[in-house]
N, CA, C and O atoms as a printed pandas DataFrame, in Angstrom:
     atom_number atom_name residue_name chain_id  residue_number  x_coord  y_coord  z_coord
0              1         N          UNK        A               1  151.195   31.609   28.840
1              2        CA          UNK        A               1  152.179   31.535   29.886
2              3         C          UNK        A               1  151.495   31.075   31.174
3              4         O          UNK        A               1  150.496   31.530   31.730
4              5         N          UNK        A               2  152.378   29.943   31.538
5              6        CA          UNK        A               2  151.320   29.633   32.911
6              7         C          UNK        A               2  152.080   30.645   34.288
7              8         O          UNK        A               2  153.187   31.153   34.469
8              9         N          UNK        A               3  151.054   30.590   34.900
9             10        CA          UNK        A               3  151.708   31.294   36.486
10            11         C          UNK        A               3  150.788   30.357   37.784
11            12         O          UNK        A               3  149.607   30.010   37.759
12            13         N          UNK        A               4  151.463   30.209   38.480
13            14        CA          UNK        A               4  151.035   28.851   39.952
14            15         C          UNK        A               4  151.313   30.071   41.131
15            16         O          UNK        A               4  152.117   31.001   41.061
16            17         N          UNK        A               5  150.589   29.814   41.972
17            18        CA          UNK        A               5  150.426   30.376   43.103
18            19         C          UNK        A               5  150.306   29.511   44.444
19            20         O          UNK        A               5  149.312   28.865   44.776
20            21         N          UNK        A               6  151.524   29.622   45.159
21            22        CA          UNK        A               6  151.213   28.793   46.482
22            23         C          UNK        A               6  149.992   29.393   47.249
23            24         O          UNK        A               6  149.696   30.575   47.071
24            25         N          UNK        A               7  149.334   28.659   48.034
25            26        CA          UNK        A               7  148.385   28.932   48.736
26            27         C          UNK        A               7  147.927   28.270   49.974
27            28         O          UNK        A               7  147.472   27.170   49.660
28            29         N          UNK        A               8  147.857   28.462   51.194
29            30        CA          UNK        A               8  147.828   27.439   52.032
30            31         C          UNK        A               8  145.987   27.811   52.476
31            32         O          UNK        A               8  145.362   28.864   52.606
32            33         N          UNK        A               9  145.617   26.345   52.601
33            34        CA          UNK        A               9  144.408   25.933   52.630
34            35         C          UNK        A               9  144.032   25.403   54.680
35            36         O          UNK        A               9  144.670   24.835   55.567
36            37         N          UNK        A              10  143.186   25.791   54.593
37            38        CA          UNK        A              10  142.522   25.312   55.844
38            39         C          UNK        A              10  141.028   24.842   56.201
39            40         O          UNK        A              10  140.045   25.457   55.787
40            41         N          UNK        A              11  140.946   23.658   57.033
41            42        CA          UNK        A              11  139.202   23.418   56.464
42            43         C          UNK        A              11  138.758   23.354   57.853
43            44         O          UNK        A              11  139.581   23.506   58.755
44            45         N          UNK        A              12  137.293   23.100   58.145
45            46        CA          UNK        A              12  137.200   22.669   59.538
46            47         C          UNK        A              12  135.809   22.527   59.812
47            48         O          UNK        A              12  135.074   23.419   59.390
48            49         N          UNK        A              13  135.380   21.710   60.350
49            50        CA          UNK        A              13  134.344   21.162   61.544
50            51         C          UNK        A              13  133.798   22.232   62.450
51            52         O          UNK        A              13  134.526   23.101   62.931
52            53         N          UNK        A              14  132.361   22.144   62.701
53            54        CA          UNK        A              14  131.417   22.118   63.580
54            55         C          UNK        A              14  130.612   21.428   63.814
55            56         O          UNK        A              14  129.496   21.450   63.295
56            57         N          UNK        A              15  131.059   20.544   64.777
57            58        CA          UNK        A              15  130.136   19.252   65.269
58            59         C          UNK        A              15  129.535   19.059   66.247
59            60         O          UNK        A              15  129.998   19.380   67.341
60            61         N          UNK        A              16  128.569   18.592   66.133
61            62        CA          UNK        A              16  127.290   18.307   67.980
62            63         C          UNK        A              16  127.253   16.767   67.552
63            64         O          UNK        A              16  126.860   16.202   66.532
64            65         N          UNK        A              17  127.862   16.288   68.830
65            66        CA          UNK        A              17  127.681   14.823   69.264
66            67         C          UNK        A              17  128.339   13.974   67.696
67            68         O          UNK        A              17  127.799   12.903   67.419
68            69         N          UNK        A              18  129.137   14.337   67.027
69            70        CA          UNK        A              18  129.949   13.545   65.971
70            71         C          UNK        A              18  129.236   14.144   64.559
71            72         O          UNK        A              18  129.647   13.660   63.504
72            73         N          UNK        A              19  128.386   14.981   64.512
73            74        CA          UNK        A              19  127.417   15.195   63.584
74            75         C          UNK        A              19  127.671   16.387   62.885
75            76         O          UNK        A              19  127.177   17.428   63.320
76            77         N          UNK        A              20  128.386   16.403   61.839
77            78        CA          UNK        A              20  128.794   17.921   61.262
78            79         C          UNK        A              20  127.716   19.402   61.132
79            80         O          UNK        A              20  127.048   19.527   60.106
80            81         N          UNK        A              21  127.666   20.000   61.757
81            82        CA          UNK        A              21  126.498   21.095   61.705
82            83         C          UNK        A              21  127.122   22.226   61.073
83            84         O          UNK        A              21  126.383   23.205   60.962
84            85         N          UNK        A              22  128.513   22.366   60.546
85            86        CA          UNK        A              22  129.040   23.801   59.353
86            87         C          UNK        A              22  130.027   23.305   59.399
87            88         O          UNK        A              22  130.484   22.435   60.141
88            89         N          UNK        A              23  130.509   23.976   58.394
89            90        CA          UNK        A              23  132.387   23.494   57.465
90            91         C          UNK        A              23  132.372   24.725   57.189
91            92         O          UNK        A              23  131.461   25.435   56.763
92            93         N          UNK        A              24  133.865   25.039   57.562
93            94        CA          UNK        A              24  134.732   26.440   57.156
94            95         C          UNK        A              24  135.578   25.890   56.332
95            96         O          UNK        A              24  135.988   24.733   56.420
96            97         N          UNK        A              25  135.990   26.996   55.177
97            98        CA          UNK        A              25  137.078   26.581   54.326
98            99         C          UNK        A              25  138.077   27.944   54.037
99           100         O          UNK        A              25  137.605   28.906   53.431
100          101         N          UNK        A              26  139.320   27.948   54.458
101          102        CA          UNK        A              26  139.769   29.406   53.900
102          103         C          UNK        A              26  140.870   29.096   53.120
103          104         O          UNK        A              26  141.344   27.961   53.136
104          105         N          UNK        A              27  141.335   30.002   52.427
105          106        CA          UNK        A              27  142.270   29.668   51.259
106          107         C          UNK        A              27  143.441   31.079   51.795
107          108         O          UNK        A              27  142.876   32.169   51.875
108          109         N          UNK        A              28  144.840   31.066   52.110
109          110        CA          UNK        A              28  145.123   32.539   51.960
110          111         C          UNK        A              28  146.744   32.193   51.064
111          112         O          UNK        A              28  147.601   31.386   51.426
112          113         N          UNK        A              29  146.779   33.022   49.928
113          114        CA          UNK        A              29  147.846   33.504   49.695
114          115         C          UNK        A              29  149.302   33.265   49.845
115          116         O          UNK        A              29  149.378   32.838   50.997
116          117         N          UNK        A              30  150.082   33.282   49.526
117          118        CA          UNK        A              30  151.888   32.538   49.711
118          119         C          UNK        A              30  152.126   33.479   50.887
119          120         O          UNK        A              30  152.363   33.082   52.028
120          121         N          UNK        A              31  152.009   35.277   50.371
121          122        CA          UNK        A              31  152.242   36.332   51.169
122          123         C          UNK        A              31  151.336   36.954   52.171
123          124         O          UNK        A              31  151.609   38.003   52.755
124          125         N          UNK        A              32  150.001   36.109   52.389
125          126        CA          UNK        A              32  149.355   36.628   53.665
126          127         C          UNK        A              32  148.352   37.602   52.952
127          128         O          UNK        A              32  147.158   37.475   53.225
128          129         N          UNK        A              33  148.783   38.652   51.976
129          130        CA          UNK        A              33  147.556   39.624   51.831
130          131         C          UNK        A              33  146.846   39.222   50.722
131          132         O          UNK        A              33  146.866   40.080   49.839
132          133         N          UNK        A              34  146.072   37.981   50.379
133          134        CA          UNK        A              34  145.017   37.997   50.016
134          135         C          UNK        A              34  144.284   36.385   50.498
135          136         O          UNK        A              34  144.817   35.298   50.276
136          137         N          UNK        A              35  143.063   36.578   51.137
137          138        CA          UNK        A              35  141.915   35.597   52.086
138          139         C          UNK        A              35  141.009   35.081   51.297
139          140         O          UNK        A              35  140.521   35.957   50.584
140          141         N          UNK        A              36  140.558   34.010   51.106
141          142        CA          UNK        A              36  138.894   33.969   51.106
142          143         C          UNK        A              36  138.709   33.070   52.335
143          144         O          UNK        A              36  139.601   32.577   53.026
144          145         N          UNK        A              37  137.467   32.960   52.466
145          146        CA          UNK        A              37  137.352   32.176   53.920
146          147         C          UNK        A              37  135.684   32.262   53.202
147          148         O          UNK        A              37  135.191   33.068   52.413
148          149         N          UNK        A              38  134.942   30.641   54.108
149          150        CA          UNK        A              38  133.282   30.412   53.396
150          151         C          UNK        A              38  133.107   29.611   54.882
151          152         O          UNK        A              38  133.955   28.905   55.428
152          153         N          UNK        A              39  131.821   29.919   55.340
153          154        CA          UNK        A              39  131.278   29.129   56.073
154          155         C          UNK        A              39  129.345   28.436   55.644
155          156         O          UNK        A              39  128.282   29.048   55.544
156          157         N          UNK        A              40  129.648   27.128   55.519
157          158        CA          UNK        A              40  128.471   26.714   55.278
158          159         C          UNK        A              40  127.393   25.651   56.189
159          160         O          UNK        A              40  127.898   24.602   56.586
160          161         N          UNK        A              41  126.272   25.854   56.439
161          162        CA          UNK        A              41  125.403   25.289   56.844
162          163         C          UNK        A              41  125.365   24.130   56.875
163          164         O          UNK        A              41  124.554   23.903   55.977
164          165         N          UNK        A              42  125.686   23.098   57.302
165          166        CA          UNK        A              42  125.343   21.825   56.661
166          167         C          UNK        A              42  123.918   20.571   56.912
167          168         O          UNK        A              42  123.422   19.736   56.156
168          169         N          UNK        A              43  123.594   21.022   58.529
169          170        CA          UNK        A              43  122.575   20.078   58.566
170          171         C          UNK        A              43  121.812   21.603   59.562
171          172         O          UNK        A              43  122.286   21.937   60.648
172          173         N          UNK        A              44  120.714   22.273   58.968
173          174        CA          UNK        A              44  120.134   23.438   59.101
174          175         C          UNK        A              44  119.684   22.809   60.598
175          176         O          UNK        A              44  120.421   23.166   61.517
176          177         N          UNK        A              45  118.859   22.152   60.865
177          178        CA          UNK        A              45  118.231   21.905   62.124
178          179         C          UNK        A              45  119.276   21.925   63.697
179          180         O          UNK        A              45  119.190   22.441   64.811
180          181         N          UNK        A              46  120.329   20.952   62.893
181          182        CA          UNK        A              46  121.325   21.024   64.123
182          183         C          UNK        A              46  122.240   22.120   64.159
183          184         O          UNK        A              46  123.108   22.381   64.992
184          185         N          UNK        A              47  121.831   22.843   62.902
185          186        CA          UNK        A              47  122.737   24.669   63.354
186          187         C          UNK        A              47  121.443   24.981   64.416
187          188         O          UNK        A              47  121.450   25.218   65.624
188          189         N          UNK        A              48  120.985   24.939   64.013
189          190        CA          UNK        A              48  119.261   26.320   64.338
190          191         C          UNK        A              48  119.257   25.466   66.360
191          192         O          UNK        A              48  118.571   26.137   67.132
192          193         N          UNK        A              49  119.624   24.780   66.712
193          194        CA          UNK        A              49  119.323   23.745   68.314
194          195         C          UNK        A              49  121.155   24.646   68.437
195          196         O          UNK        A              49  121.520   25.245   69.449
196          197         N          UNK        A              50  121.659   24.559   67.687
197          198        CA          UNK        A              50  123.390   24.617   68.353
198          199         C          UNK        A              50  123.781   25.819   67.592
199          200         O          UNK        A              50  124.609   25.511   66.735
200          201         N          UNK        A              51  123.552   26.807   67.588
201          202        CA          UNK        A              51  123.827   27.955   66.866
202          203         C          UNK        A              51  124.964   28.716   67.723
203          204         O          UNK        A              51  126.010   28.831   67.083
204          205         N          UNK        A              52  124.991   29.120   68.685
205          206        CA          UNK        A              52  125.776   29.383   69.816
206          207         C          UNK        A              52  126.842   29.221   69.856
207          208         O          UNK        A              52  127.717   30.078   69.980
208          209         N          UNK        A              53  127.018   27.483   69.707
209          210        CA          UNK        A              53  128.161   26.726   69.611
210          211         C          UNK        A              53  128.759   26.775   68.543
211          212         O          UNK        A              53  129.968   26.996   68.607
212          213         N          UNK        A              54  128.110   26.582   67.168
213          214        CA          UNK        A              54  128.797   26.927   65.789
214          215         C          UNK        A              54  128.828   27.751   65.408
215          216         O          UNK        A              54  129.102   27.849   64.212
216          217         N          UNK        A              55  128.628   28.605   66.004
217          218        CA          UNK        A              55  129.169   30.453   66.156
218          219         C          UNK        A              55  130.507   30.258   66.812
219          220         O          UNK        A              55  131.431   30.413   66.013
220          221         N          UNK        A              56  130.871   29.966   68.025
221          222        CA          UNK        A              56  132.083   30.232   68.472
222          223         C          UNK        A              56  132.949   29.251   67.710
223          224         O          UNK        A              56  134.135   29.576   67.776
224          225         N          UNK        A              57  132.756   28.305   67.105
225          226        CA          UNK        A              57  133.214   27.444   66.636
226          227         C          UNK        A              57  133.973   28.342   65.137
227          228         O          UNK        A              57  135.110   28.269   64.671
228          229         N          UNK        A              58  132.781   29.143   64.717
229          230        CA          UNK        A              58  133.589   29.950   63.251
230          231         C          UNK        A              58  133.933   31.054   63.872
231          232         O          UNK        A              58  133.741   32.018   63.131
232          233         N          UNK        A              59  134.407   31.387   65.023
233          234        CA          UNK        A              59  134.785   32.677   65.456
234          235         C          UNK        A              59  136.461   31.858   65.435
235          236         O          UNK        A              59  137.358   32.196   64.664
236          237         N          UNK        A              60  136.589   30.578   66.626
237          238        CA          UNK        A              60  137.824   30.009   66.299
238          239         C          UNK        A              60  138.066   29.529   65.191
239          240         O          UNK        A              60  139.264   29.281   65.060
240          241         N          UNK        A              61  137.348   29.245   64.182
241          242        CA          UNK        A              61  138.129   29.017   62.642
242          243         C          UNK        A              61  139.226   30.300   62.547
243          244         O          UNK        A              61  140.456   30.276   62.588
244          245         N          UNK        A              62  138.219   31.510   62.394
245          246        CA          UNK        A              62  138.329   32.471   62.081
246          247         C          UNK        A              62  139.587   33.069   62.551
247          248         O          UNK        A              62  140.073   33.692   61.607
248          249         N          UNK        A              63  140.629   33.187   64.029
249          250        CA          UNK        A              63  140.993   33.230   64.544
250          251         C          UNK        A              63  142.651   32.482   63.999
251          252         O          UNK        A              63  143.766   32.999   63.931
252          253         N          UNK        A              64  142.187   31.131   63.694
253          254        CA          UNK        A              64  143.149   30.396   63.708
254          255         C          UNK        A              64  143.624   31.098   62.194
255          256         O          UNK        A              64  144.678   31.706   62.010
256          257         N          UNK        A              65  142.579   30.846   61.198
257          258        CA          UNK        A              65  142.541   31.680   59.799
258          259         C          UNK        A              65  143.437   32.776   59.778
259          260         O          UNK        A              65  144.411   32.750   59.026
260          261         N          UNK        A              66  143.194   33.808   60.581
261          262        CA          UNK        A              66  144.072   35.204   60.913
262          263         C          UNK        A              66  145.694   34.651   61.568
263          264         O          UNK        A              66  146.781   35.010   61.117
264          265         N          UNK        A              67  145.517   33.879   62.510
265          266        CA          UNK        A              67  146.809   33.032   62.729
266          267         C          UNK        A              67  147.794   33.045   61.618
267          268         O          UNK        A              67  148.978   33.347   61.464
268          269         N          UNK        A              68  147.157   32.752   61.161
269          270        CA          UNK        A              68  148.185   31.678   59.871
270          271         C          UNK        A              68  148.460   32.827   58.695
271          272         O          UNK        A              68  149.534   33.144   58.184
272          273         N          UNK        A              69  147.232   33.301   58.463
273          274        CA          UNK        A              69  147.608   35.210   57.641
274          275         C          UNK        A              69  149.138   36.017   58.391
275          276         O          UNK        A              69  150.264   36.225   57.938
276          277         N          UNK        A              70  148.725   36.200   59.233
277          278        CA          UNK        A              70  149.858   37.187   60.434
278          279         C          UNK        A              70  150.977   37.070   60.221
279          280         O          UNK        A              70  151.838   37.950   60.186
280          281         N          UNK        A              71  151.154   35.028   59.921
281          282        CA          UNK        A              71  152.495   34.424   60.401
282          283         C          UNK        A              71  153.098   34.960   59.044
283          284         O          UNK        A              71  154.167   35.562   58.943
284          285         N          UNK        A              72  152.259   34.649   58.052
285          286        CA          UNK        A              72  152.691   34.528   56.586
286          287         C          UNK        A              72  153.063   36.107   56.176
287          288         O          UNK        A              72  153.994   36.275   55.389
288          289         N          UNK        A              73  152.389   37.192   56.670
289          290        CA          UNK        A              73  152.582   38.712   56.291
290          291         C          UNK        A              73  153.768   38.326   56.806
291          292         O          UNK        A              73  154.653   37.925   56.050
292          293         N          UNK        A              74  153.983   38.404   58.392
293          294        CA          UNK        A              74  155.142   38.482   59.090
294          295         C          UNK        A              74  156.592   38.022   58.424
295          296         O          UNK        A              74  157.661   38.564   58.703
296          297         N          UNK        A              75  156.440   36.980   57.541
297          298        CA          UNK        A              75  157.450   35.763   57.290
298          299         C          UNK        A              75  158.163   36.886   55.896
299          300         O          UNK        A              75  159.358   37.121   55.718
300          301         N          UNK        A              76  156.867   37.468   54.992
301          302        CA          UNK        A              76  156.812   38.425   54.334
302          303         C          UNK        A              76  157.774   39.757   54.529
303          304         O          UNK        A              76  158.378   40.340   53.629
304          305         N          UNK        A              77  157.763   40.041   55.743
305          306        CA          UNK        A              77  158.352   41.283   56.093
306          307         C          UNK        A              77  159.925   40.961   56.440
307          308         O          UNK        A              77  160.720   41.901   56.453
308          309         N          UNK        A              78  160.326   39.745   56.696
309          310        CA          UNK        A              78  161.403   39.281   56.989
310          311         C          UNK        A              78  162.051   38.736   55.904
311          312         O          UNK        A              78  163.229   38.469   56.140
312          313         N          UNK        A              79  161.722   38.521   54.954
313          314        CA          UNK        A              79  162.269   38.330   53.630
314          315         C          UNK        A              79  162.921   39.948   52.689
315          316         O          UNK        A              79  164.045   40.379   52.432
316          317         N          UNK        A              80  161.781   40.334   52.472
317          318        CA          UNK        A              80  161.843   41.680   52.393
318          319         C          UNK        A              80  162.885   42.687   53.207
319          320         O          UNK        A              80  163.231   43.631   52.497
320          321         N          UNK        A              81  163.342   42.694   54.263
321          322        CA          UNK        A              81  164.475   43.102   55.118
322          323         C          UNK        A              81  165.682   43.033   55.108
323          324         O          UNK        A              81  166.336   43.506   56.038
């Protein structure tokens, strides 16, 4: 028996001067309660000079990530009602 699951996807950039230095990827759920979210390294040197920056950079992934969770619980609770 097959079963499909909507899922909305989100990807994103951390860049110095056009130059990708980490990629976020999060995946969440139709209904909001279940996340994965990955952040990866991509060019080590220009994390390790810009670390700072691609820190706040996955803090706003992160952020926007929870965004989009919230809306979807929320959308959840209004169906349900």
């Amino acid at each position: 028996m097959l079963k499909t699951d909507k899922t909305t996807s989100l990807t994103g950039l951390s860049t110095i001067d056009g130059v990708s230095a980490m990629s976020f990827n999060a995946n969440i759920d139709q209904n909001g309660s279940g996340s994965t979210f990955s952040a990866n390294v991509q060019d080590q040197d220009l994390y390790a000079k810009n670390r700072v920056e691609c820190r706040k950079d996955k803090d706003d992934f992160e952020k926007e990530m929870y965004k989009i969770q919230d809306a979807l619980i929320d959308e959840q609770k209004e169906t349900v009602e």
